[in-house]
KEZABA-428925 format. One record per residue (C-alpha): residue number from 1; residue in three letters; y, z, x. Coordinates in steps of 0.25 Angstrom, whole numbers, plus 5000, padded with zeros to 4 digits. Each point is the difference from the previous one (the first is absolute). Layout:
residues N
(pt NUM,"ala",(Y,Z,X))
...
//
This chain:
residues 158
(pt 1,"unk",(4854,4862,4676))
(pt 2,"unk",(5007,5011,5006))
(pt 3,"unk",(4994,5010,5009))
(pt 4,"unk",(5001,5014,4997))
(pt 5,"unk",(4999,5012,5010))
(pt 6,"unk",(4998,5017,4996))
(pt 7,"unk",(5003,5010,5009))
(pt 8,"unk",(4995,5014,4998))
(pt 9,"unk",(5008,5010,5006))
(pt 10,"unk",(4992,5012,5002))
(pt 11,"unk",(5009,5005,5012))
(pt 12,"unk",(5013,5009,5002))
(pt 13,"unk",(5003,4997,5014))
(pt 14,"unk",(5011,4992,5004))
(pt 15,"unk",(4993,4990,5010))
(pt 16,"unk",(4990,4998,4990))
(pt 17,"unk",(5011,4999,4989))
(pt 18,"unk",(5006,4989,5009))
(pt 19,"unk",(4988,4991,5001))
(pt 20,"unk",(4998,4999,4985))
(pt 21,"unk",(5013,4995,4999))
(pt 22,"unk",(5001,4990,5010))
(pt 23,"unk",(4988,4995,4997))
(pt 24,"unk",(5004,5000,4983))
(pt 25,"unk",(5016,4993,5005))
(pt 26,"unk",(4992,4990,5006))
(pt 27,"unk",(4989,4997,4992))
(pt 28,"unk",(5011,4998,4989))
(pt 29,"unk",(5007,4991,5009))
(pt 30,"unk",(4989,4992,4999))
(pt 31,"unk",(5002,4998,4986))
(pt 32,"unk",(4988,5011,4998))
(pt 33,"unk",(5001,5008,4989))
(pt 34,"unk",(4998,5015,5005))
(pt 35,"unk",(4998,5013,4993))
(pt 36,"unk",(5001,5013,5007))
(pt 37,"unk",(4991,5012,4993))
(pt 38,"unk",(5005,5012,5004))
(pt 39,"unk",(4990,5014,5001))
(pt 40,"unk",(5001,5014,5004))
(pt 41,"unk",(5007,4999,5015))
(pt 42,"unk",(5005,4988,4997))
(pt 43,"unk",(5009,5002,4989))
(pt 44,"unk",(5010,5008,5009))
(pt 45,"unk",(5003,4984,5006))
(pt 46,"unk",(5006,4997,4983))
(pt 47,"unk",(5006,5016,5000))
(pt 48,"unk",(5014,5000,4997))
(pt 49,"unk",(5006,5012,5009))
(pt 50,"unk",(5013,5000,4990))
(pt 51,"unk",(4993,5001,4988))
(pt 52,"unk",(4988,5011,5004))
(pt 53,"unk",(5000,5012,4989))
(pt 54,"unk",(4994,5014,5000))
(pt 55,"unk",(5001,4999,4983))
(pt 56,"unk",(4988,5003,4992))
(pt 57,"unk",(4991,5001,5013))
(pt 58,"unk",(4988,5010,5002))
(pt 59,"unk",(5001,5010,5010))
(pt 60,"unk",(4991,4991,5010))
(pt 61,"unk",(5008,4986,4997))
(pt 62,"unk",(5014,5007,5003))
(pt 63,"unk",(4993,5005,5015))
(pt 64,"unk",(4994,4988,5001))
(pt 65,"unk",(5014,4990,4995))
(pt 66,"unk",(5008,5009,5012))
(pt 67,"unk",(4990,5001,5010))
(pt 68,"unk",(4997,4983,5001))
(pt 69,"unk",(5008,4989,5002))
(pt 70,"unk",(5012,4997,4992))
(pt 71,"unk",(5000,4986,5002))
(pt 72,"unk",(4996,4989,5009))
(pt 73,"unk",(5010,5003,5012))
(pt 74,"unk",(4992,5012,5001))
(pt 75,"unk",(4986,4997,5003))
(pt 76,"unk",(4995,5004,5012))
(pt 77,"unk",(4992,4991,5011))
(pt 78,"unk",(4983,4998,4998))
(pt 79,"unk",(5001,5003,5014))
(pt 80,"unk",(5006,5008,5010))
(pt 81,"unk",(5012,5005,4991))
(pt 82,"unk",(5002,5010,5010))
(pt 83,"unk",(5007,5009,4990))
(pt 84,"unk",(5010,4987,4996))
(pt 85,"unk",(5002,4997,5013))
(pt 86,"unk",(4991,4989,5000))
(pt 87,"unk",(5005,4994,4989))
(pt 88,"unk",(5015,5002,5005))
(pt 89,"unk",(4994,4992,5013))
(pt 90,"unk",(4996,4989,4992))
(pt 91,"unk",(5011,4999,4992))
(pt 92,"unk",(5009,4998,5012))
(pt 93,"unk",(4991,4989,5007))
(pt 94,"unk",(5003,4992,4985))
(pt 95,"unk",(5013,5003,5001))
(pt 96,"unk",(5002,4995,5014))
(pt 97,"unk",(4991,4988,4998))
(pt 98,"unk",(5007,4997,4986))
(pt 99,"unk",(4989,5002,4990))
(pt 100,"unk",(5001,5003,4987))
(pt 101,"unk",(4996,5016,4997))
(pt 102,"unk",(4990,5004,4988))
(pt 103,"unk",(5011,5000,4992))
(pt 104,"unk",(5007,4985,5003))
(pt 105,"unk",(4985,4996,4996))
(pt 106,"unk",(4999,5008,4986))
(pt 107,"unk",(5013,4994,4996))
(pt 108,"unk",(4996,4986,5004))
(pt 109,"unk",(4987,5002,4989))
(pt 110,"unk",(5010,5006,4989))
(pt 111,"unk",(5006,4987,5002))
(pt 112,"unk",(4991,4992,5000))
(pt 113,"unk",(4993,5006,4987))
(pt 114,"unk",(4987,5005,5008))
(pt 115,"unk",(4994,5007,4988))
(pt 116,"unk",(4998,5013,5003))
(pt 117,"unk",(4990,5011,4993))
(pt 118,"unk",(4997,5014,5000))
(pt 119,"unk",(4986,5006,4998))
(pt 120,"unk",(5002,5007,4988))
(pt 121,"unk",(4990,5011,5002))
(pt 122,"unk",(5006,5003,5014))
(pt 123,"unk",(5013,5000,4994))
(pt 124,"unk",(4995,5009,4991))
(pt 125,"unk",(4993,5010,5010))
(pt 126,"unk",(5009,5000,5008))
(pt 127,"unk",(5013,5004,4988))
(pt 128,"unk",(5008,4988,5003))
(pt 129,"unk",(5008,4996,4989))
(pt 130,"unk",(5005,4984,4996))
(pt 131,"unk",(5012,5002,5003))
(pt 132,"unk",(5000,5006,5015))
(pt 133,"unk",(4995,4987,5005))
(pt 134,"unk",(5007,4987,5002))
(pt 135,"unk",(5004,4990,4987))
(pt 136,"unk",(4989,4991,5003))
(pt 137,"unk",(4990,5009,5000))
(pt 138,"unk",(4989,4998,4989))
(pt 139,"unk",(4990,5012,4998))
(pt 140,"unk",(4986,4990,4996))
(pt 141,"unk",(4985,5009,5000))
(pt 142,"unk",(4989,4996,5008))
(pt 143,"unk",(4994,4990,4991))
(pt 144,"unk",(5013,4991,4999))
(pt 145,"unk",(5001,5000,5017))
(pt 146,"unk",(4986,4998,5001))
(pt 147,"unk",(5002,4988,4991))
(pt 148,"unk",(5014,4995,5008))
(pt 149,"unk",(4990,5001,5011))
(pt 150,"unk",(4986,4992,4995))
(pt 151,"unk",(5012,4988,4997))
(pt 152,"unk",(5006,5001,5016))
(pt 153,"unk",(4995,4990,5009))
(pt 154,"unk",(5002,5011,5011))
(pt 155,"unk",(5001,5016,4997))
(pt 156,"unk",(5003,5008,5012))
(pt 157,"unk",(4999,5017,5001))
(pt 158,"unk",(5011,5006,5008))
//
């Protein structure tokens, strides 16, 4: 029988963003099945920066949709961020120890067909639309994740 990891993504920071998805690439390495659940914060690691929209938004989601992250290359750290120059700092200690960067890893899962889900009463509260996140996105409620989750043999909150 194969085992089967959830990851609840609660968080918006890049370091945080990073560890869910080593841990998700790895875990399916492993020939674990893995779903990532994707709330609030965390929805801004799925955000597609090419395909944000102001259309049809309320006064409040088009403040909200400029003033946060685009995307996932634009989280900041969990801790010192510095104003983004943590996170620059960090990006260049990968870069000279040749590690993959957030993104390299959010690839990898798209490629290994990581199912990913978004909470849909986040998505709602915060005036996301389908179509601003990346394809492989499926917007589940609470019931259906909770019920990925009650079948996982390990269920992480990130």
């Amino acid at each position: 029988m194969q085992k089967k990891m959830n990851l609840l993504m609660f968080s918006g920071e890049y370091d945080k963003a990073m560890a869910g998805l080593i841990l998700a690439n790895s875990a399916k390495e492993l020939d674990v099945e893995v779903t990532m659940f994707f709330a609030f914060w965390g929805l801004f690691l799925v955000r597609d920066p090419d395909k944000m929209t102001l259309e049809d938004k309320t006064l409040y989601e088009k403040m909200f949709a400029v003033m946060t992250p685009k995307g996932p290359e634009q989280l900041p750290l969990s801790r010192m961020n510095f104003a983004g120059m943590g996170k620059q700092m960090l990006e260049h200690m990968l870069k000279d120890d040749e590690a993959p960067q957030l993104i390299h890893f959010l690839k990898g899962a798209r490629k290994k067909n990581i199912k990913f889900y978004a909470c849909k009463l986040s998505v709602e509260v915060m005036g996301f639309k389908q179509e601003e996140f990346i394809p492989e996105v499926e917007i589940i409620d609470a019931k259906s994740y909770l019920n990925d989750a009650l079948d996982s043999d390990m269920q992480l909150f990130i």
